[in-house]
C-alpha distance (Angstrom), angle and dihedral (degrees) to the residues before:
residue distance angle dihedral
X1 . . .
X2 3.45 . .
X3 4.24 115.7 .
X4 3.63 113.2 -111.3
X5 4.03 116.8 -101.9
X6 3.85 101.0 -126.9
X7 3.53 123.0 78.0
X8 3.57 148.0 134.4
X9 4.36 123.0 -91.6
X10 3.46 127.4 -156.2
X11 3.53 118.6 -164.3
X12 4.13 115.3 -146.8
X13 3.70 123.7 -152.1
X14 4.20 88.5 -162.9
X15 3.65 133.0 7.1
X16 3.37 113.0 -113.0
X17 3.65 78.2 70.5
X18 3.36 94.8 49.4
X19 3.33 97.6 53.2
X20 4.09 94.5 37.6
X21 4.02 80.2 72.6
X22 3.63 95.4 45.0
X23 3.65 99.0 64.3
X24 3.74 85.2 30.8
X25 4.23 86.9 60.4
X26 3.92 93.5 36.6
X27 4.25 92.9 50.8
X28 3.93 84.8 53.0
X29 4.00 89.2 44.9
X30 3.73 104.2 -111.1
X31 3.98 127.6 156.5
X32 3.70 109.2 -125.5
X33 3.71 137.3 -173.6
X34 4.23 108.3 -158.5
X35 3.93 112.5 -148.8
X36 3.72 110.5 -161.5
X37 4.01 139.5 177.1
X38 4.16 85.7 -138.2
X39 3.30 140.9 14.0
X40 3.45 102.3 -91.7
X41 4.50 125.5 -168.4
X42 3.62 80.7 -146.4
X43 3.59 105.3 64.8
X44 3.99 89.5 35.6
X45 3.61 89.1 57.6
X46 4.12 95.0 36.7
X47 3.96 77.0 59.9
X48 3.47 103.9 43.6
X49 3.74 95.1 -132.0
X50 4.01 115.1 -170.2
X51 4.36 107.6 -128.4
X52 3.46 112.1 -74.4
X53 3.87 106.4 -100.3
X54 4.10 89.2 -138.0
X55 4.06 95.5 100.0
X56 4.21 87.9 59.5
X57 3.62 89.8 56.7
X58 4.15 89.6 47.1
X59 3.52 90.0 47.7
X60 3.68 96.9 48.2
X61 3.89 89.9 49.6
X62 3.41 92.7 49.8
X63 4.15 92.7 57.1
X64 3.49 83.9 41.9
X65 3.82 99.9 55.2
X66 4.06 89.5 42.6
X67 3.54 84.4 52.9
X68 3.56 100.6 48.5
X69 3.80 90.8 48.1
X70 3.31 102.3 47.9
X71 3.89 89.5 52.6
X72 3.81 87.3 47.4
X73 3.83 97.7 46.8
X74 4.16 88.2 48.5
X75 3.70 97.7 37.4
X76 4.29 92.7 56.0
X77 4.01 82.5 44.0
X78 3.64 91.3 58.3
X79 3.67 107.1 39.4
X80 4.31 85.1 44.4
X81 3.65 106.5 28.5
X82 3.97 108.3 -163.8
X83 3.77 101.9 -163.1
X84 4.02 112.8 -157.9
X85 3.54 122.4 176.6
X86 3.69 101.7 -28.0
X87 3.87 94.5 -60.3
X88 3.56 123.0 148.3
X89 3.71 116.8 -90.0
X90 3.83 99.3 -126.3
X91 3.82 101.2 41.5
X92 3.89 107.9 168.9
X93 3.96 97.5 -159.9
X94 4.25 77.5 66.0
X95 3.39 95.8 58.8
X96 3.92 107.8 39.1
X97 3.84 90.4 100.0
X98 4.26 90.3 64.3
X99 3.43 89.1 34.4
X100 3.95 96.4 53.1
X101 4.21 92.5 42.6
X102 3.48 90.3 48.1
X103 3.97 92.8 53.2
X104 3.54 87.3 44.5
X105 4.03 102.4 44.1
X106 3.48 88.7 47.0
X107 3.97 108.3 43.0
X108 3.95 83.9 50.1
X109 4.50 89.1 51.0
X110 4.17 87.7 48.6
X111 3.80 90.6 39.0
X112 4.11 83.7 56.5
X113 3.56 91.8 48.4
X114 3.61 98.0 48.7
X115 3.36 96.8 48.5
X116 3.88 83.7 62.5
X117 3.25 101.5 38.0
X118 3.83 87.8 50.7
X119 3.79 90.8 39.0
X120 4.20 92.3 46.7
X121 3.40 92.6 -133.3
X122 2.51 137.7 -152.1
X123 3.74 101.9 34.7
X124 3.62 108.4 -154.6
X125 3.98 113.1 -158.5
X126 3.89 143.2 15.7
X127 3.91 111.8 -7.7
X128 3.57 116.3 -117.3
X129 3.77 100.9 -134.0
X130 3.91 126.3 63.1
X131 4.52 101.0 -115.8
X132 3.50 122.6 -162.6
X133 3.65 128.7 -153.3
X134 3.29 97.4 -127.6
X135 3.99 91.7 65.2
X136 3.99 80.5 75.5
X137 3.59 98.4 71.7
X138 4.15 96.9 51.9
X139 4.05 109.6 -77.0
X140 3.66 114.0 123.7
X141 3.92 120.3 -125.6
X142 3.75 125.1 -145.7
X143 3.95 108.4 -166.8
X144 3.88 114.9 -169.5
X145 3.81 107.3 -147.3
X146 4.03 87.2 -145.5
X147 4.19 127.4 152.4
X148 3.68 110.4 -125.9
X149 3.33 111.4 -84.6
X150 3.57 100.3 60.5
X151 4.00 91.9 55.6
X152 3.85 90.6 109.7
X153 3.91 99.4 54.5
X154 3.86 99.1 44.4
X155 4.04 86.7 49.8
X156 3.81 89.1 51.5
X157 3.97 93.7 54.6
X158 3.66 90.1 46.6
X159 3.45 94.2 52.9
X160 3.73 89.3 43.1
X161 3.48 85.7 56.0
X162 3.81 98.2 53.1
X163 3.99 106.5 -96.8
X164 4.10 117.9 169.3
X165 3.66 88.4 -147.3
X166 3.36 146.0 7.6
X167 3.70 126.1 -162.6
X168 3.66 128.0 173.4
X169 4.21 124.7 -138.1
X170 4.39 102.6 -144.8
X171 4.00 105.6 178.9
């Protein structure tokens, strides 16, 4: 279900504010979408925002690349033996440089792609929350994804709360 596009924003000079309203708005059972200068552990936790999903995807790269090298590394070994010394053909110790830039290269390629994969990006079409250009130069903005009816009540908490502003988004 998708969240409706009118709603109510409330711009914050400071975040204790900010976040006063969020858990304000999320007791009363409001949608919101946080706009902030930072990333702030505040407003994640104000939100109560589930772990971000990106570190699997590094991870998995990471086996994958170590995998991928060490195959490569013992496969070219194989098909073109280079025989020094008596040594063993497939020596590991030789091939921890591949194998450790081939973790690395590609845990940092899937940790890209899950960031937009978990991101959705890119988001193609009209954004879902109202922004405000004043969000640019460091207030916060609390947007209420509310039908209309309830425009009155969620601009009340905010300015309970403390907001600047509050502007309401009607389409």
């Amino acid at each position: 279900m998708r969240r409706p596009r009118t709603g109510v924003l409330g711009l914050f000079g400071y975040l204790d504010t900010a976040t006063d309203a969020i858990h304000r708005l999320r007791a009363a059972g409001y949608e919101l979408t946080v706009y902030s200068p930072t990333p702030r552990h505040e407003v994640e936790e104000a939100l109560q925002l589930p772990e971000s999903a990106v570190r699997i995807y590094t991870l998995t790269g990471a086996f994958t690349g170590a995998a991928a090298g060490t195959a490569l590394a013992v496969w070219t070994q194989l098909d073109w033996p280079l025989i020094v010394g008596g040594k063993e053909i497939v020596s590991l110790p030789a091939f921890s440089v591949i194998i450790f830039e081939m973790t690395i290269l590609i845990g940092a390629l899937a940790t890209v792609a899950g960031l937009f994969l978990t991101a959705r990006l890119p988001r193609i079409g009209k954004p879902e929350a109202f922004y405000h250009p004043s969000l640019s130069s460091g207030n916060f903005g609390v947007f209420a994804h509310v039908p209309a009816g309830h425009f009155d009540t969620v601009r009340t908490i905010m300015q309970d709360a403390g907001s600047e502003e509050v502007l309401v988004e009607e389409q």
